[in-house]
N, C-alpha and C positions, 0 to 999 in steps of 0.2 A: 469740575475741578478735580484735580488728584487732591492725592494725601498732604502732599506740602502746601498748595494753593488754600485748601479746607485750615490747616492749623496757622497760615497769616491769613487768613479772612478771619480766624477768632481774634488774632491778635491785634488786629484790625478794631473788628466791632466790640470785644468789651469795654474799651475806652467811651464806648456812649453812653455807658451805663444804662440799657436797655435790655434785658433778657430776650425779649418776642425778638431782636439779628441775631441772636445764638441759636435759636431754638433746630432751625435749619441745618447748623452744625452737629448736633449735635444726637447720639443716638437715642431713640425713646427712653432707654435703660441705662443709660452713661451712669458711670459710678466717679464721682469727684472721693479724695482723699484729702483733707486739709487739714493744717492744725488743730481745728476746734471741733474733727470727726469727721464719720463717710456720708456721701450725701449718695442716695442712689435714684435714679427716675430722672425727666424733666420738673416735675414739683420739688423735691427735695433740690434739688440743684437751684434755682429760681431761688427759693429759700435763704441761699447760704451766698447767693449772689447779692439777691439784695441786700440782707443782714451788710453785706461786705460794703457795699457802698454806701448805705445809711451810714454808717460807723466813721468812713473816710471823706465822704462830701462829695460833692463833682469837680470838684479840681484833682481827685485822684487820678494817674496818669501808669499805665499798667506796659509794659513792655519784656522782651523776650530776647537775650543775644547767647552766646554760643552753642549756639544750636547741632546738636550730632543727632543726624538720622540714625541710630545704632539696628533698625532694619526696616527695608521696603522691598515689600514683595507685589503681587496683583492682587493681594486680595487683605493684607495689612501691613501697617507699620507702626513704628515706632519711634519716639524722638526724645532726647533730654535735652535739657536748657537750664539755663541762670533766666530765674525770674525778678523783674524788678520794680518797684512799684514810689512812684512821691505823689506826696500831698500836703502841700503847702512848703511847710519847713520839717518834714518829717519823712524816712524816706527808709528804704530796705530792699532785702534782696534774697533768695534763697533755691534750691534748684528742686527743677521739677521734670515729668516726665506723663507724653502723653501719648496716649495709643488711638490709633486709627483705623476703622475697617470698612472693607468696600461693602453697601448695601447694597441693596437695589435701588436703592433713594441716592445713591453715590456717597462718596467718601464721609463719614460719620466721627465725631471724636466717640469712643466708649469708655476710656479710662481717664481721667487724671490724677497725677498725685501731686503734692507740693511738699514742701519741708522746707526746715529752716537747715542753713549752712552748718554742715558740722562743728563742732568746736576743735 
């Protein structure tokens, strides 16, 4: 997979609300950025994944659109997006930014940040 195929396979599989389809994406050391703090590692991230879906239930539904590659090269990139999320009758949106790099394991996510939408 390159860089873009890797970041819709996550957008793909965290809708299963499964961590063990991410883990594959994702770098041993990936560092998430989220409101509620930084999560760094695969365990810390696992963490702040589940917290996330225990909290929203399995009808939460996670998606990704205007997407700007802002850069790709061979060996990393980069992308920001509007991220968007429902669950049930309750729903949101706020933009994010996530970085990619070629391993030897192949295309890796190692950063994400999220935020909420400026005011």
């Amino acid at each position: 997979m390159n860089a873009r195929e890797t970041l819709a396979a996550y957008g793909e599989r965290i809708n299963a609300h499964d961590f063990d389809l991410l883990t594959d994406l994702l770098s041993p050391d990936v560092t998430f950025w989220f409101s509620d703090g930084t999560h760094r590692g695969i365990a810390a991230a696992r963490q702040a994944f589940e917290r996330t879906w225990a909290a929203f239930g399995d009808d939460e539904h996670y998606w990704l659109d205007r997407m700007e590659w802002i850069a790709e090269g061979d060996t990393g990139a980069a992308c920001t997006y509007r991220y968007n999320w429902r669950s049930g009758d309750q729903s949101g949106s706020g933009r994010g930014t996530t970085v990619l790099a070629l391993t030897s394991a192949g295309w890796r996510i190692v950063h994400e940040h999220l935020s909420r939408d400026p005011a």
